[in-house]
N, C-alpha and C positions, 0 to 999 in steps of 0.2 A: 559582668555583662548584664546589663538591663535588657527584660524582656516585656514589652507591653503585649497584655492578655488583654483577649477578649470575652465574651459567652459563644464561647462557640457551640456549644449545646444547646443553648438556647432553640428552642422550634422557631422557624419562621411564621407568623401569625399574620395575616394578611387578608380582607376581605377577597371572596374567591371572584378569579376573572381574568380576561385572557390580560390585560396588561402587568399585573400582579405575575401572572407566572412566566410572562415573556422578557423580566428582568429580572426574575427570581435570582437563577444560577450567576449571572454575572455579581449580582450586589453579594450574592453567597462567597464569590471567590476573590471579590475585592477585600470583605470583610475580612481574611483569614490573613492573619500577620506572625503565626505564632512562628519561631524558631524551626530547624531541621535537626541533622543526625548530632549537631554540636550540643546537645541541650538531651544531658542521660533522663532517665526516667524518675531518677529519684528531686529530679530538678524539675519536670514536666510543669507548666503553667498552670497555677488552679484555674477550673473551670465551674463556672456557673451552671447549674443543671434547674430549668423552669421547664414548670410540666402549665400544658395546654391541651383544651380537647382535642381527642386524635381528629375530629370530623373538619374541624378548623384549622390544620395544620397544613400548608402550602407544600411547601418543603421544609428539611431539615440534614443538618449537616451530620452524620452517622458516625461515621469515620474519619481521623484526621492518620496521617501516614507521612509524616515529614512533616513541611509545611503544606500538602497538600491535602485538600479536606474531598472528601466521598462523600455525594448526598444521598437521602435515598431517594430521588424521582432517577440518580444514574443506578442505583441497582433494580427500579422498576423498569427503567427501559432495559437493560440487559437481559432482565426475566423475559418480555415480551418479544426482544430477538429471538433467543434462545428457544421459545414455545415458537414464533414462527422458522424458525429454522427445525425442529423436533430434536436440540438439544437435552440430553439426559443428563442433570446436575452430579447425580450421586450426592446422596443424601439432604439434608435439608439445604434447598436453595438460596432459605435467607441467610443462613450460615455463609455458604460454599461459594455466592455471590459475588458479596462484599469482602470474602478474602480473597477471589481471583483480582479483582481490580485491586486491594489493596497491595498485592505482587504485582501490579503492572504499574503502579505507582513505583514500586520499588527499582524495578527496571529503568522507565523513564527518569528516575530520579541519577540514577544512573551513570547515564548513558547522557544527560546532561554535564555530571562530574566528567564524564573522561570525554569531552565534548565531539562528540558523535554525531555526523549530519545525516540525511536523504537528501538528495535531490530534489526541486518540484518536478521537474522532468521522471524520476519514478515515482513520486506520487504522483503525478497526471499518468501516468501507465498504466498505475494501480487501479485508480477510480474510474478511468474510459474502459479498463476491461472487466470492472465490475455492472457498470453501467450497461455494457455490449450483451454482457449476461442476462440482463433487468427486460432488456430489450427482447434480445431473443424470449424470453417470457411471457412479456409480454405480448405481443405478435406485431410490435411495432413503434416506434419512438412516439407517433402521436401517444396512442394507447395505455402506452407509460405515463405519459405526461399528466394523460386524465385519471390515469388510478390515484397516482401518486400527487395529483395538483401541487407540479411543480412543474418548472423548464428542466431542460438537461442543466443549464448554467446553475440554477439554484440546487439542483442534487449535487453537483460537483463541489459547489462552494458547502454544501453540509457535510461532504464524505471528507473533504479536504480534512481536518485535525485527526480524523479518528484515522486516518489512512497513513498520515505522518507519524501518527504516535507506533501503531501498529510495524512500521518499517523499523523505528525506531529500536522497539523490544526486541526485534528480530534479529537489529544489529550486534545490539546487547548482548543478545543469546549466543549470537555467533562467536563474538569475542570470548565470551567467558568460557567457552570450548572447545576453544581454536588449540589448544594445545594438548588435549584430550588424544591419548591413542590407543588402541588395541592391538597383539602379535597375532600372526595364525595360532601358534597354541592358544591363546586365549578362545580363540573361536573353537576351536577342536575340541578343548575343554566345556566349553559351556555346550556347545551340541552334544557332546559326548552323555553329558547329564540332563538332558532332555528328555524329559518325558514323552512318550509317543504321542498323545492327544495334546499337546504343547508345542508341534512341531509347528511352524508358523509357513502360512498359507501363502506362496508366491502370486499375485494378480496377476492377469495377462500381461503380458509388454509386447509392444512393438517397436522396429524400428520405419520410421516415418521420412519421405523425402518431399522436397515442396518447389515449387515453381513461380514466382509473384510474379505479378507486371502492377506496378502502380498507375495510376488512370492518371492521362494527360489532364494538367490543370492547363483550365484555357486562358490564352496570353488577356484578355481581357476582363478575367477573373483575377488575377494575377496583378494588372494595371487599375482594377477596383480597388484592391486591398491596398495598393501602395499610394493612390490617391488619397486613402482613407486615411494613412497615418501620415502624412505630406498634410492633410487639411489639419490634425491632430497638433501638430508640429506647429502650424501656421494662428493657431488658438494660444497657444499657452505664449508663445512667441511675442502675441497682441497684447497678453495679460490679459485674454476674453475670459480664462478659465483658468486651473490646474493642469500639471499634469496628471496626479494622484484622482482628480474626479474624472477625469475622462479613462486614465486606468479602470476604476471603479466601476464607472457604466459600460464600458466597450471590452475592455481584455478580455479577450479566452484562456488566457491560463488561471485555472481555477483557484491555484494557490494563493496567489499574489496579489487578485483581482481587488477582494475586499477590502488587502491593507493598504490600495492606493495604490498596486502595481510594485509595493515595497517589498526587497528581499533583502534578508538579514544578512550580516557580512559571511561572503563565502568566498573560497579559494580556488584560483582559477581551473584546476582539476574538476571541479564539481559541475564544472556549465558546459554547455556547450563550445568547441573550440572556437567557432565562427563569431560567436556573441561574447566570448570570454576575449576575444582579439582586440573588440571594437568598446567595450565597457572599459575593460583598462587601459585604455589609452584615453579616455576620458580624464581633463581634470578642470575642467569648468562647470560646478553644478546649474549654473542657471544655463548653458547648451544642451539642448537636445543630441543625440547622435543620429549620423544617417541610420536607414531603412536596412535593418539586417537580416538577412535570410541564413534560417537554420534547416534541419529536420523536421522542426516543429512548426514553421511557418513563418511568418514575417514579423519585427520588432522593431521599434525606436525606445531607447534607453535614455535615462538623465541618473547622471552620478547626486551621491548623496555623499560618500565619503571613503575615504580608503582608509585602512590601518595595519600596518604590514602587507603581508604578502596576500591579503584580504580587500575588500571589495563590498560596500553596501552602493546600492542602485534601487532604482525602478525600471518597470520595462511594463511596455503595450506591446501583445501580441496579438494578433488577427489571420487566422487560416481561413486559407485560397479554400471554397467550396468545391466539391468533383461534383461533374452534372453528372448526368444519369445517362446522356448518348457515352460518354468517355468510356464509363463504368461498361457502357454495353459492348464499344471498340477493345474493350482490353479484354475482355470475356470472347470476343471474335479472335482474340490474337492467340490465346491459349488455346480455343476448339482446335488453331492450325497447325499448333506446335503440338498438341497429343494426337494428332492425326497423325503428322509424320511418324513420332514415335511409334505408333500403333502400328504403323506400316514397317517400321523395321528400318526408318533413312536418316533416324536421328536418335540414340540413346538418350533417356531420362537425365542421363546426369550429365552429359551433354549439354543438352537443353537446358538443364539449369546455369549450366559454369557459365553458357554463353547469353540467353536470354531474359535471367533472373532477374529483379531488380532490389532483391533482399542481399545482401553483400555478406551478411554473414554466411547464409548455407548456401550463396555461390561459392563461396570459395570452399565448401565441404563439399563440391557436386549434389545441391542439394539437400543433403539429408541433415534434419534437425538434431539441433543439440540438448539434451538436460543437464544443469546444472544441478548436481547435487552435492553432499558435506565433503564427499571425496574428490571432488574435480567433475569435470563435462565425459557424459558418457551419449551414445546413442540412443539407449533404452529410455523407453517413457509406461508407465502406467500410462492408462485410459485418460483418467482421470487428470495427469499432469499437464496434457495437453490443451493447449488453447482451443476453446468450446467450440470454436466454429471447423477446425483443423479435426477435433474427435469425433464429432457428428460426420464428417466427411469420409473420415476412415472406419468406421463401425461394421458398413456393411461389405468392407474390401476384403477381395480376397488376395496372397501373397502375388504382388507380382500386378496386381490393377490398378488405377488408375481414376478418381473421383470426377466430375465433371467440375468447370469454372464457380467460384463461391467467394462470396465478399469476404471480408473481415475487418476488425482492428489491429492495425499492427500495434509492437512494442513504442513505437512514436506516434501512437495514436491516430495515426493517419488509416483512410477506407483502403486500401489494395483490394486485387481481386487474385485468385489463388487455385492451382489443381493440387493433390498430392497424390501421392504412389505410395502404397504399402509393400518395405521393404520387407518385413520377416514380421513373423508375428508366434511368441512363446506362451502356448494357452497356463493361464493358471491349475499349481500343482503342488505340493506337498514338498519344502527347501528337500534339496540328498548337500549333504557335503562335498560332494566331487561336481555335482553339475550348479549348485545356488551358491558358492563359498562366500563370492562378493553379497550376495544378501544375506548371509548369515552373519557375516561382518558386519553387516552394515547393524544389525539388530544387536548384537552386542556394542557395537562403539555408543548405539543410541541409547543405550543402558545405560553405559559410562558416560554419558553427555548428559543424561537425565537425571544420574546421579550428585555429578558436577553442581549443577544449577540448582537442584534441591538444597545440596551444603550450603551452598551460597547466599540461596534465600534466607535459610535459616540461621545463615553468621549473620545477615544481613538485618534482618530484623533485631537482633539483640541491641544493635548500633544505630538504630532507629528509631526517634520519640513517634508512640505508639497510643492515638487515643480512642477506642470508641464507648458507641451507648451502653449501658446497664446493661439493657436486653440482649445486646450479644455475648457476655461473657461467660456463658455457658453453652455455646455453641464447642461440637466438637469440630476444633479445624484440620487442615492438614496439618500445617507448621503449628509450631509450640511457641511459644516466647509473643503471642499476638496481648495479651495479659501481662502487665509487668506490674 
């Protein structure tokens, strides 16, 4: 097999200035052609190694990991996450850095072989409740927008890869530990040999119930948006435009927006049931489809190509705005609904199964669910729950009841929300008769943690592995990063 090499060592040398490093990374990752895990170490490409003043040096590729090259402006930005966030690296950062990305390469590299999706749908979940967070921080979306001199659209379309990749590893991790188990002995066992200053600290938990009303979008708001993509429709139709540029300038889904509304082939499980109905039954690319309403808002779609039991397309989506009287009506409809309850002529959970408009924890009477490795419990840490849902329960006592609060939901849409705190278990020292599921839980995560360590470590031996001089006397976690 013939492999053409490049200098990938080579520094990038470039007179400094913002257009030089606003193409940098891209020309960095086109350049990179070298082979993956097929290509052993003893066969690795020679590489060209040019030294340039460090003062002149734009960027440079560090690390290569597969065919996938590390620069260091991505391990300066992680350093400068990590200081704003008051990440503690553990031990030297430029070491410990560039080996965490170079195992999230590993990952992704992955999880690509055993072709593994996300959804845009939770990545838009993801980035709108990182965003909602950004917000409440901020003390207000304008306010963000001037810290941060960006729209919300342009934060979205920058969180969009790293929030894909991130699901992605996640999924990765999952799989690789899916078959992972632990017995009660085993937990008996390891508590058994715990040491008393070792005994691990239970957090609070609560269990939480909730009550939504989503804010009436108004018929005219609603007859805005479908004019809008009815004019959308009436463009491309003319050949005035694309559909891929009007994608681009107009769609709210942040995913797709920038590649022209383009989503890679997926299968019909992964989308929406409503838009996955009307896409595949598409098979003339140059037709638009009609106006499709989801969860997430409204759509017109144009097929691109099918291949099996798969589906590539574009889509334009535009969400109905909630005004701010709706927001203040559904905020009146809950004061009436905890009234009654307060009074004693309507149960909580009552109220929920019948008034709700969250479908999942109406049909629980309410009360929320955590998703953890072991299946859906009621229990949440603090900390688990959705920021606007915690702030609301903090000051509750067992048994009360918060006033009306906006939020983002899980489809990213604004509702407005009361909850109830059902029980509340203050933080305490694990006993084996009262914490047994969290002691389990900390042993399985031992043996999960265990898992995914081997793995890395097989994982790398089967991986062509290249970086700079200067790292090879870094002490890392894994072994075998030097071949």
């Amino acid at each position: 097999m013939k492999v053409r090499t490049i200098s990938i060592f080579a520094a990038v040398v470039l007179p400094m200035g913002l257009s030089a490093m606003a193409g940098l990374r891209g020309n960095a990752m086109a350049a990179q052609q070298t082979t993956n895990d097929s290509v052993p170490a003893t066969q690795a490409p020679a590489a060209e190694e040019t030294s340039a003043p460090e003062g002149s040096i734009v960027d440079e590729v560090v690390w290569v990991v597969g065919d996938e090259p590390i620069l260091k402006s991505d391990i300066e930005m992680m350093r400068m996450q990590g200081m704003a966030e008051g990440i503690n690296w553990g031990g030297n950062p430029d070491c410990t850095i560039p080996e965490q990305l170079a195992v999230q390469k590993l990952f992704l590299h992955q999880a690509a072989i055993d072709s593994l999706e996300v959804t845009e749908s939770e990545i838009a979940t993801g980035i709108d409740q990182q965003i909602s967070r950004w917000i409440e921080a901020a003390g207000s979306q304008e306010k963000l927008e001037e810290y941060r001199k960006q729209s919300i659209n342009e934060m979205r379309s920058d969180l969009h890869d790293d929030f894909k990749n991130q699901q992605l590893i996640q999924k990765m991790k999952q799989k690789l530990v899916e078959g992972v188990k632990v017995t009660p002995a085993d937990v008996r066992t390891y508590f058994r040999n715990l040491p008393e200053d070792s005994i691990p600290f239970v957090p609070t938990e609560v269990e939480v119930q909730i009550l939504v009303r989503s804010p009436k979008i108004k018929q005219e708001e609603i007859n805005r948006v479908k004019n809008e993509l009815r004019n959308f429709t009436d463009r491309v139709n003319k050949g005035e435009t694309t559909f891929a540029t009007l994608a681009r300038l107009y769609s709210e889904d942040p995913g797709s927006a920038r590649q022209g509304g383009e989503m890679d082939y997926i299968g019909r499980g992964m989308l929406d049931p409503a838009f996955a109905s009307v896409a595949f039954n598409l098979t003339d690319p140059k037709k638009i489809s009609k106006i499709v309403e989801t969860e997430f808002g409204y759509h017109i779609i144009q097929l691109i190509d099918k291949r099996g039991d798969k589906i590539k397309c574009r889509h334009i989506l535009l969400k109905p705005r909630v005004s701010t009287d709706e927001i203040t009506t559904a905020e009146h409809q809950l004061d009436s609904l905890s009234n009654l309850i307060g009074e004693g002529k309507i149960t909580f959970e009552n109220a929920a199964s019948y008034f709700s408009d969250d479908k999942d924890t109406r049909n629980n009477r309410g009360l929320m669910s955590n998703a953890t490795a072991d299946g859906m419990t009621s229990r949440f840490q603090m900390k688990d729950l959705p920021t606007e849902v915690a702030r609301a329960v903090e000051p509750l006592k067992v048994g009360d009841m918060s006033k009306p609060f906006t939020m983002i939901n899980t489809k990213g849409k604004t509702v407005v929300a009361v909850v109830r705190l059902k029980s509340r278990t203050e933080g305490h020292k694990a006993t084996i008769t009262e914490d047994f599921q969290v002691m389990k839980d900390v042993v399985l995560n031992k043996e999960r943690e265990k898992t995914i360590n081997d793995w890395v470590a097989d994982k790398i031996k089967h991986t062509y592995v290249r970086m700079n001089e200067r790292y090879k006397d870094c002490k890392f976690q894994y072994q075998g990063w030097t071949k």
